[in-house]
C-alpha positions in Angstrom: 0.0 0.0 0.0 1.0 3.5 -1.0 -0.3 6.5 0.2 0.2 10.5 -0.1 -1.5 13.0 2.4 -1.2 16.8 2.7 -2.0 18.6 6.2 -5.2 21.3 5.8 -4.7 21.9 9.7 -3.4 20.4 12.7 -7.1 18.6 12.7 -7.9 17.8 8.5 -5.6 16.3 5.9 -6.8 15.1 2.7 -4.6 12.3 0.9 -4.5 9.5 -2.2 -3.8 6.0 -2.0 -3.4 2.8 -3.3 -2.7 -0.7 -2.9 -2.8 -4.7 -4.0 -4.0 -7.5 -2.2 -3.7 -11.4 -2.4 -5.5 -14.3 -1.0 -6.7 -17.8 -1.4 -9.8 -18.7 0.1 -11.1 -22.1 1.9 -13.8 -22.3 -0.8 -13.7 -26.3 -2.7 -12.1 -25.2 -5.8 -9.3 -23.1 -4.8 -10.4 -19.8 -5.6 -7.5 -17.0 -5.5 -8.6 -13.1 -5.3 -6.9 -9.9 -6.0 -7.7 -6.5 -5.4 -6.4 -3.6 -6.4 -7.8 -0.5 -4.6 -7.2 3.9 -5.9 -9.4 6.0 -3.4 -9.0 9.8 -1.7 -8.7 9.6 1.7 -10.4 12.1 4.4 -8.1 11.9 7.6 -8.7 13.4 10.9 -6.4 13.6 13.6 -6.7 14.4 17.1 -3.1 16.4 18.4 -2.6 14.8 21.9 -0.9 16.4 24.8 1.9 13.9 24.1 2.6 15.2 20.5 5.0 12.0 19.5 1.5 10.2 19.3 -1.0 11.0 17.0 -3.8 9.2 16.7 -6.3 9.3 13.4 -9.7 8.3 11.7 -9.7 8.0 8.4 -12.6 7.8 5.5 -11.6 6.1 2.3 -13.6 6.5 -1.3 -12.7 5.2 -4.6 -12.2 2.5 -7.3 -11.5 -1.3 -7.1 -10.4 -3.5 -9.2 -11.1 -7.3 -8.7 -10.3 -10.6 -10.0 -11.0 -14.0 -9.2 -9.3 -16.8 -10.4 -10.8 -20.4 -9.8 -8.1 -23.3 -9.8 -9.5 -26.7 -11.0 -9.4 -29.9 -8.5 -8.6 -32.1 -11.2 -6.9 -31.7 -14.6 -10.4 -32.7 -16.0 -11.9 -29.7 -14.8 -11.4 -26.0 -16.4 -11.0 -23.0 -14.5 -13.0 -19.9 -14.8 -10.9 -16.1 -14.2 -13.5 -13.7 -12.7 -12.8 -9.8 -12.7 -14.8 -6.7 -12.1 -14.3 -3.0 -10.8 -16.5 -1.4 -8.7 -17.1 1.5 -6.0 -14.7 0.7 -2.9 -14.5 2.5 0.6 -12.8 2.2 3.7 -13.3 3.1 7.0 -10.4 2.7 10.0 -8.4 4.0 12.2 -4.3 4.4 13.0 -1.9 5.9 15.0 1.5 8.1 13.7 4.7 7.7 16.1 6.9 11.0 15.6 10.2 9.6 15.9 11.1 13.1 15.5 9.8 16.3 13.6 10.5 14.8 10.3 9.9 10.8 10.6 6.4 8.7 11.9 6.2 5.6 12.3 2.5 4.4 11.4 0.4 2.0 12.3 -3.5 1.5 10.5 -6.1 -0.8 10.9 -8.9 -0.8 8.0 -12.4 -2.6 7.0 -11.9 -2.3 3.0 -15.2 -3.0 1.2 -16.3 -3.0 -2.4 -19.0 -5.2 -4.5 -17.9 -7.1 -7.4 -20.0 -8.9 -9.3 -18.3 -12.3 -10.0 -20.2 -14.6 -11.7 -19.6 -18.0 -11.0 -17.2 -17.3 -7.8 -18.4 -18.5 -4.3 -18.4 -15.3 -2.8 -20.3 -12.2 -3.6 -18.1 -9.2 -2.3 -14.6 -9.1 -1.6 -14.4 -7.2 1.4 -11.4 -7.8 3.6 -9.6 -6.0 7.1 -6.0 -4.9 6.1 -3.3 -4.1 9.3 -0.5 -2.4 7.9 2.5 -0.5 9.3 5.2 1.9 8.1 7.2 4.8 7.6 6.1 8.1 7.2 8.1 11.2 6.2 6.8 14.8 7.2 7.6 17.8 4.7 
């Protein structure tokens, strides 16, 4: 995941972002998704009285892209390739550690949801939770 913000105020920053996810799931013939996600992000922060800690919300709107691709059980069998795009959002929450004035270390936690349509998968939606962690750098 990649993601730009720019500071309004101490209180609003508005940002971009993007990202690609991977997984199989436990469904009979071996389904593997992917989703790749493009959204503006609303973020608001709340300035603590311990400034190295900065906790934040953050609303998430924008495009997904989806594909599905079904594995066959047996070599008799043919596998099916889904895909779709579709509105995404996210909603979650995260917390930026000022190591100093310049560098944050970030930590996020995230429901991600969008609705594919995916004919012939075993699932309807491809929402998922994402927990991710990393570096920021302030300008």
């Amino acid at each position: 995941q990649t993601n730009l913000s720019y500071g309004l105020t101490e209180w609003i920053a508005v940002g971009v972002e993007g990202g690609w996810w991977e997984a199989n799931t436990s469904a009979p013939n071996n389904e593997s998704i992917g989703v790749g996600e493009i959204m503006g992000d609303l973020i608001v922060r709340v300035p603590t009285l311990h400034e190295q800690i900065v906790p934040y919300a953050i609303l998430g709107l924008g495009y997904a892209g989806t594909y599905m691709q079904n594995e066959p059980s047996t070599p008799q069998q043919q596998g099916q390739d889904n895909s779709d795009s579709s509105f995404a959002w996210k909603l979650g929450g995260g917390i930026d550690w000022f190591l100093n004035s310049n560098w944050a270390a970030n930590f996020e936690c995230g429901f991600n949801g969008n609705g594919p349509s995916l004919p012939q998968a075993s699932t309807d939606n491809s929402d998922f939770w994402s927990l991710v962690g990393g570096i920021k750098y302030i300008f």
